[in-house]
C-alpha positions in Angstrom: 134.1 154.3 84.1 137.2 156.8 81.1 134.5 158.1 81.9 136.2 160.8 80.5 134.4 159.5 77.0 133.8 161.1 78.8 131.6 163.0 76.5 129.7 163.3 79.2 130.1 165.5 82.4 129.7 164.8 86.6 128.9 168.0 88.5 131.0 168.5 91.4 131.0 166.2 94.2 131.6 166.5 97.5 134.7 164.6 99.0 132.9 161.7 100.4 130.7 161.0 97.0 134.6 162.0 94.9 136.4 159.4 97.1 134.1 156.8 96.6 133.2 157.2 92.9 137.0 157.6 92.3 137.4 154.1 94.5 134.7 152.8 92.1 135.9 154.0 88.9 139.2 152.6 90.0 138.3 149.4 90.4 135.5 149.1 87.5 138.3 149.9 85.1 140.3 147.5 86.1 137.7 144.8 86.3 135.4 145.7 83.5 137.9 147.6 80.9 135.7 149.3 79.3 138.2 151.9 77.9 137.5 154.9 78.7 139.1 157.9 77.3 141.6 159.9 78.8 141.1 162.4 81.5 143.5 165.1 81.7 143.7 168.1 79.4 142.9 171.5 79.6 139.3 170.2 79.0 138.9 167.9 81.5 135.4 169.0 82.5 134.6 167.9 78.6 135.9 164.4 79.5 134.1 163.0 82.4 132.0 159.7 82.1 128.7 161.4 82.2 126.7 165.3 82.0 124.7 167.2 84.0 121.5 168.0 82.2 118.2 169.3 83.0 114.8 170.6 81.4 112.8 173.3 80.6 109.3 174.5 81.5 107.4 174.5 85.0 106.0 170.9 85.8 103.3 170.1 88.4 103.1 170.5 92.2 104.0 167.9 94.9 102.6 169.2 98.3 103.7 168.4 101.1 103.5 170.4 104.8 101.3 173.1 103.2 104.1 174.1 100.9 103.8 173.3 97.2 107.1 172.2 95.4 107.9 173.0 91.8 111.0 171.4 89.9 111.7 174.9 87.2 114.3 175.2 84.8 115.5 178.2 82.6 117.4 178.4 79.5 121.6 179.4 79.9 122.4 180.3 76.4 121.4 177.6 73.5 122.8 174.8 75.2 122.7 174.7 78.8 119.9 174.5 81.7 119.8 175.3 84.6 117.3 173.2 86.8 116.2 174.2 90.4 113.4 173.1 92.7 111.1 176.1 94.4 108.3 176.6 96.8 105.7 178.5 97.1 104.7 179.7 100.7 106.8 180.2 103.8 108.6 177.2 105.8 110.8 178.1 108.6 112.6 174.5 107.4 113.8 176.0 104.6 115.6 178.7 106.0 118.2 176.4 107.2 119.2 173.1 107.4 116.1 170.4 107.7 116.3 168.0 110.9 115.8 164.8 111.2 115.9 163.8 107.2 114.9 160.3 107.4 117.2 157.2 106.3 114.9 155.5 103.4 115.4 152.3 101.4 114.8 152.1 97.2 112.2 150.0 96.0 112.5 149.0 92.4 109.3 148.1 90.5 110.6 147.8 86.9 113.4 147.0 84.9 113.7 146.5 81.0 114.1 142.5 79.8 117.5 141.7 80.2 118.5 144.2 82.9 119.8 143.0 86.6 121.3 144.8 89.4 124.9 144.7 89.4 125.4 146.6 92.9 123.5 148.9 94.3 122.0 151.6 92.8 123.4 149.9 89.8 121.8 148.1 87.0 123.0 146.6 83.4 121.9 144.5 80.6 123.2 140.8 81.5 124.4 140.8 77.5 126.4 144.1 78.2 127.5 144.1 82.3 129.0 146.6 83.7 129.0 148.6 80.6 125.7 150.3 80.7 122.2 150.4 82.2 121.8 152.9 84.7 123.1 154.1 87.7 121.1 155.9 90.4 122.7 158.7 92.8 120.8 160.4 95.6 121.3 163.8 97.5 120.0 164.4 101.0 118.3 167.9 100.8 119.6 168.9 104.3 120.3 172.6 103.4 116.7 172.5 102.2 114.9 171.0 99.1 114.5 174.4 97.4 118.3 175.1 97.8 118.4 172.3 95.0 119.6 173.7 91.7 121.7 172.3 88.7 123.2 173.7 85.5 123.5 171.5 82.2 125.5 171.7 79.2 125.5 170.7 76.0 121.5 169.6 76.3 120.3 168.1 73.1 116.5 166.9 74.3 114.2 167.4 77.4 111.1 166.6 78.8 109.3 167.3 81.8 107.9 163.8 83.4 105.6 163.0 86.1 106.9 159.5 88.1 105.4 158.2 90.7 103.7 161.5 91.8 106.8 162.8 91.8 108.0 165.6 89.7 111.2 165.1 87.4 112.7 166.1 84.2 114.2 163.6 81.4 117.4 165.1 79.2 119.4 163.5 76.7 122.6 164.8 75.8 125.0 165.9 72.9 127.3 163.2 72.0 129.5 162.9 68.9 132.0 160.3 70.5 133.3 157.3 69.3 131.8 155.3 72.1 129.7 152.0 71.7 128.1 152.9 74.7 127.5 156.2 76.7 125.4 157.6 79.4 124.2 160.0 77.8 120.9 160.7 79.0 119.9 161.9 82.6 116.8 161.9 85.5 116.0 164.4 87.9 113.0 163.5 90.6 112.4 165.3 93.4 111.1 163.9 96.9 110.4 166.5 98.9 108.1 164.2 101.2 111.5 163.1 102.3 113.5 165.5 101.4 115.7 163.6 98.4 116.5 164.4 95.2 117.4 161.3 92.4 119.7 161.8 89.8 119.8 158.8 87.4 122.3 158.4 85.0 121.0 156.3 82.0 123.6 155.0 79.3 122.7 154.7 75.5 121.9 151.3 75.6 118.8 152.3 77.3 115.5 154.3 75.6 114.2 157.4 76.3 110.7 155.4 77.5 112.5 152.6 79.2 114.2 154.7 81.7 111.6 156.8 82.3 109.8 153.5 83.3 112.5 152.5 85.4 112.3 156.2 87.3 108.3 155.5 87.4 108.6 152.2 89.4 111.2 154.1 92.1 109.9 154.5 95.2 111.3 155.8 99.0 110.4 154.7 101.6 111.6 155.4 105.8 113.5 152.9 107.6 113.1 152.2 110.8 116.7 151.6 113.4 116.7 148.6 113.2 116.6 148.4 109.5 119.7 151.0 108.5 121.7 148.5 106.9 119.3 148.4 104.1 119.4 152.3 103.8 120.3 153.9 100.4 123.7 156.0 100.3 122.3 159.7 100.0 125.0 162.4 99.9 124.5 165.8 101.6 123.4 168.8 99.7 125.6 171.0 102.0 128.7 169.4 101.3 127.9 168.7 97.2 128.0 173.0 97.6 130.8 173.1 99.9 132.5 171.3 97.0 131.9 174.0 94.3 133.9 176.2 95.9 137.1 174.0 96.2 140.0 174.2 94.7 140.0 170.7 92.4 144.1 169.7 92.6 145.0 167.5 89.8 146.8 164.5 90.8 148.2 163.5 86.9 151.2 165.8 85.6 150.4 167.3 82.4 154.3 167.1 81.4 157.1 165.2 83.4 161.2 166.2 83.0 163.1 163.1 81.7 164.6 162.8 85.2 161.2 162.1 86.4 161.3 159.5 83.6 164.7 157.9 84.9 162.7 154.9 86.0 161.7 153.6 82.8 162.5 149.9 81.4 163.2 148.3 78.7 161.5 145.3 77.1 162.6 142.2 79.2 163.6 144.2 82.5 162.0 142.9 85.8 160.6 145.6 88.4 158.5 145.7 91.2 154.6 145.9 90.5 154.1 147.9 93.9 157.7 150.3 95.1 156.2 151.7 97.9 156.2 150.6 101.2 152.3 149.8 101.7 151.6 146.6 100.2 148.5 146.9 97.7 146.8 143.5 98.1 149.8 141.3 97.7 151.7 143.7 95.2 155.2 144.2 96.9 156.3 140.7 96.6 155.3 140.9 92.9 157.7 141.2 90.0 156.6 142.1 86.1 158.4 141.7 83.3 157.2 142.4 79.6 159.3 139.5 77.8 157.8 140.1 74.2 155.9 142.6 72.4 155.1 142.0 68.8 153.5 144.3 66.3 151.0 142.6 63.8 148.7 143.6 61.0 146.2 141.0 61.9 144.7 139.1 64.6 145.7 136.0 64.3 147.8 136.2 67.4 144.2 136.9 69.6 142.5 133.7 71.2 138.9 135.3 70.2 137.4 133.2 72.9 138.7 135.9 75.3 137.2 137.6 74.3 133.1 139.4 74.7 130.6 138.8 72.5 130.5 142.6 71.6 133.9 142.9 71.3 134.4 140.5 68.8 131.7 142.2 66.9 133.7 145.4 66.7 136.8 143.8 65.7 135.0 142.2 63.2 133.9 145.7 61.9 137.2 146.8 61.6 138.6 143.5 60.3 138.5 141.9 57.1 137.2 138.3 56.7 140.7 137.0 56.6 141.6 138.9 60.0 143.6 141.5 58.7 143.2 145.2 60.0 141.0 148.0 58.0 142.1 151.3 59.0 141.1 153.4 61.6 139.6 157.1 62.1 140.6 159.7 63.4 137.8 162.7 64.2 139.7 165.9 65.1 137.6 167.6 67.7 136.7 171.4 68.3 135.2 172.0 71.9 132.6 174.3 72.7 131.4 175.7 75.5 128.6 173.6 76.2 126.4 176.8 76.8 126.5 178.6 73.3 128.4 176.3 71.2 129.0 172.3 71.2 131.9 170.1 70.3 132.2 169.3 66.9 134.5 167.7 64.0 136.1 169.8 62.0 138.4 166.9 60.2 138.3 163.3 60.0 140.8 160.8 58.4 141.5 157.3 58.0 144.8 156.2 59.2 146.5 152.3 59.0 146.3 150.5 61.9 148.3 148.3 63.9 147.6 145.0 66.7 150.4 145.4 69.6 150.6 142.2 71.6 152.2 142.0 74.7 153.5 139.3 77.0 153.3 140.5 80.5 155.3 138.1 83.3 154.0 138.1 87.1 156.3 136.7 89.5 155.0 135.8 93.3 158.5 136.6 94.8 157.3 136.1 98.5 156.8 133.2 100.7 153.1 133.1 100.2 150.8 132.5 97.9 148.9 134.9 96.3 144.9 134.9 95.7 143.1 137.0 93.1 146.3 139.4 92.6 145.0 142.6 90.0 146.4 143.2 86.9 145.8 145.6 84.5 147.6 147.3 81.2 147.5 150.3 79.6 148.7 151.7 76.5 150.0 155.2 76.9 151.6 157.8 74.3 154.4 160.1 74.9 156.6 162.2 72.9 159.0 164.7 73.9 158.8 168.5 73.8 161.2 171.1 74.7 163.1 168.5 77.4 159.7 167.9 78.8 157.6 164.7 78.1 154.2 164.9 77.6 151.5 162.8 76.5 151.1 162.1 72.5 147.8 163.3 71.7 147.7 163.5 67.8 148.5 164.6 64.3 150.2 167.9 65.9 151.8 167.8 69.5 149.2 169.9 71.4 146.0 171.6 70.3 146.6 173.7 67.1 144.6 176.7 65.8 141.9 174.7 64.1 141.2 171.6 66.8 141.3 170.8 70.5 141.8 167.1 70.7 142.0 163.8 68.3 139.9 161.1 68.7 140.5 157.9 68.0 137.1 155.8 67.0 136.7 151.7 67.2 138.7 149.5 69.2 142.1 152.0 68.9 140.1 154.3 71.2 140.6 151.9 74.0 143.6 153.1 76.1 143.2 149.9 78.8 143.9 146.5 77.6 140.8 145.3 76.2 142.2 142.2 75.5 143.5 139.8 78.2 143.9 135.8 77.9 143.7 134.8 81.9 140.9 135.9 84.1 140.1 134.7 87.5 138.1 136.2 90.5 134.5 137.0 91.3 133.8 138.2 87.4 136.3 136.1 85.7 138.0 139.2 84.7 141.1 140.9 84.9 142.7 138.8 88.0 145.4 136.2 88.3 142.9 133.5 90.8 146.1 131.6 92.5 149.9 132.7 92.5 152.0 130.3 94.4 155.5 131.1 95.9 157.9 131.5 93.1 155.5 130.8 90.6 155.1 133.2 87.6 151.9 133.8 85.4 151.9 134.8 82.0 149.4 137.5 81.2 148.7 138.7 77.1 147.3 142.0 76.5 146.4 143.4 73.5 145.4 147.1 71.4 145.3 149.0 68.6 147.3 151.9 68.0 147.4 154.0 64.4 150.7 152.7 63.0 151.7 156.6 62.6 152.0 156.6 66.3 154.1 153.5 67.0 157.3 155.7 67.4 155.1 157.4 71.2 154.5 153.8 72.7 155.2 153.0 76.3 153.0 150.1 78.7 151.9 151.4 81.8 151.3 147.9 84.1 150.9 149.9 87.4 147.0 148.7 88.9 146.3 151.7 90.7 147.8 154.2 88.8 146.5 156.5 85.9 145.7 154.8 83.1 145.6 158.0 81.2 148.3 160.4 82.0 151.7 160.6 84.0 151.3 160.4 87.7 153.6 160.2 90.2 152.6 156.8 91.6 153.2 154.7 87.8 156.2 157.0 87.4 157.9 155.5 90.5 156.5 151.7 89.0 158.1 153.0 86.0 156.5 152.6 82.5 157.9 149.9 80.0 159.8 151.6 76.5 158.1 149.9 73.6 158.4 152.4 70.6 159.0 151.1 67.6 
């Protein structure tokens, strides 16, 4: 998920759920390459994959244990809400943590036409995998189910809902980003039988009434010992607040000095894919070279069978019959504060754009062969500012007076490759299948860029670093010079 479109925001998360979503976003943008937007600036929070929302107005009760449950939400300003669960009546449970919450497993009764589980908790249209859909989170209510409480900005829509017997509130989101698809609309249900709360994340390419059908057929139920294995993965409450009061360290460098940047090559230099000693799934006897990068008007280069269905409908859309490229659009972004006041565009323009095509060489330097070996690209921008480099992010270097950010709409808005011609593994994606010893594959990868910003262009080819900003781990693979 970068994620950072990440128009949408996740609340804090406690280390276990961070660790494994980060794991999972990881590896989904290398498989899937969706191209997400990047993640650091000084608005990060603005940029994550999805947003917290909630509703407004008192639903009905669930009982259960004498105590009657109510989901309540309150206006924060004009854009935010802030969503909690209370009781009425005394329970000595609630004044500390609950015992013996029970494992339970997910039952799902409905999905739309076209949907299929992915993984679990995980569901997408087969037409558009991986991409959208929805994606269902639970939290274990150990410090209580009325300690539950959320606060969402930048609420556009809300509802309250009734599913299952269950209470829950429906939101949809602000979103003025240049994403095909978003998750931009969100489910709270509370289970207080059980003492769980759902959070469902549903993306754009999903209606209002389908995903509240899809929470409406959800359904808990205890496991039994012998039957754990088919539990759901519930994260504590206690530790999701444990995790607001952290100190969030940023593992990407906002600016680097250029002897940090000492280790970058030049078009037709070989380097290691992996430096460090730990050998990432084959990496350290791999070698990359980038023997060719060409810059094109057109896309006659592309082998369009590589290429998704919906893909090849947006470069259509930005493409005239012939192949060659329309320009692209820049929207120049003002953030608000999600509470009073929501991101807007105070300036667009249309810029010419520009295909770059790279050929990317992987050598299996060891003395075995290689099986489904990662790759991935990214296209990163950096200019230099006061002896420090720092990442290219528009028509100014830096946020100016009038705007916060420039965003890039249509396929030049994708940072990661979306264009690759070999693919291998378990999704036939981004993976070289076989590597023999000595043997070299020949990977092309392909973007957009504005052909204003040609002169900021480097390729970033490390797998498991940040596809988004300068971190330590991609500085030590080094990035690849390709400005033009």
């Amino acid at each position: 998920m970068r994620l950072e479109d990440l128009k949408q925001e996740f609340p804090q998360m406690p280390d276990e759920l961070r660790n494994m979503v980060e794991h999972e976003v990881r590896r989904q943008l290398r498989e899937s390459v969706t191209g997400n937007r990047r993640k650091y600036t000084k608005h990060t929070i603005k940029r994550s994959l999805i947003v917290a929302f909630a509703a407004a107005m008192l639903l009905g009760t669930t009982v259960f244990a004498a105590i009657a449950y109510h989901m309540r939400s309150e206006s924060v300003g004009k854009y935010a809400v802030k969503t909690k669960i209370e009781k009425d009546g005394n329970n000595s449970l609630e004044n500390g943590q609950i015992p013996n919450i029970p494992d339970v497993t997910m039952e799902v009764s409905y999905l739309p036409d076209g949907m299929v589980k992915t993984e679990d908790g995980k569901y997408s249209f087969a037409n558009a995998m991986y991409k959208g859909g929805v994606s269902i989170v639970f939290y274990k209510m150990d410090t209580g189910d009325a300690a539950f409480e959320m606060l969402t900005k930048n609420v556009k829509e809300s509802e309250n809902i009734s599913v299952g017997g269950h209470e829950g509130v429906y939101f949809a989101l602000q979103s003025i980003g240049g994403e095909d698809i978003s998750f931009n609309q969100r489910i709270y249900v509370a289970y207080p039988d059980v003492h769980y709360v759902m959070e469902l994340y549903a993306a754009s390419d999903v209606s209002k009434e389908e995903a509240i059908k899809i929470a409406e057929g959800i359904r808990l139920q205890p496991v039994s010992d012998n039957a754990l294995s088919d539990a759901i993965a519930a994260y504590k409450w206690s530790d999701f607040l444990a995790s607001n009061h952290e100190e969030v360290v940023e593992d990407a460098a906002p600016a680097v000095s250029g002897e940090e940047m000492k280790n970058t090559h030049a078009i037709g230099d070989v380097f290691a894919a992996n430096p460090q000693k730990e050998d990432l799934e084959g990496l350290g006897n791999v070698e990359i070279k980038v023997s060719d990068v060409q810059v094109s008007d057109n896309i006659s280069l592309l082998d369009l069978s590589a290429l998704d269905e919906d893909f090849k409908a947006e470069l259509q859309s930005e493409t005239t019959p012939s192949g060659e490229l329309l320009p692209a659009k820049i929207n120049y972004m003002k953030f608000g504060d999600g509470v009073n006041s929501v991101d807007t565009v105070v300036e667009s323009r249309e810029v010419p754009q520009k295909l770059i095509y790279a050929t990317v060489e992987y050598t299996n330097k060891g003395t075995e062969e290689l099986e489904e070996l990662l790759f991935f690209g990214s296209l990163m921008k950096f200019a230099e500012e006061n002896g420090q480099i720092k990442r290219y992010d528009g028509k100014t270097f830096g946020p100016s007076a009038d705007w916060d950010d420039a965003v890039l709409t249509g396929a030049a808005r994708h940072v990661e490759m979306w264009y690759y011609d070999v693919h291998g593994g378990e999704r036939n994606n981004n993976y070289i299948t076989h590597l023999k010893a000595g043997e070299t594959a020949t990977v092309h990868m392909a973007w957009l860029v504005p052909e204003e910003e040609l002169a900021y262009l480097y390729l970033n080819l490390d797998s498991y670093g940040d596809s988004y900003n300068l971190c330590d781990h991609s500085l030590e693979v080094g990035y690849v010079d390709i400005r033009q």
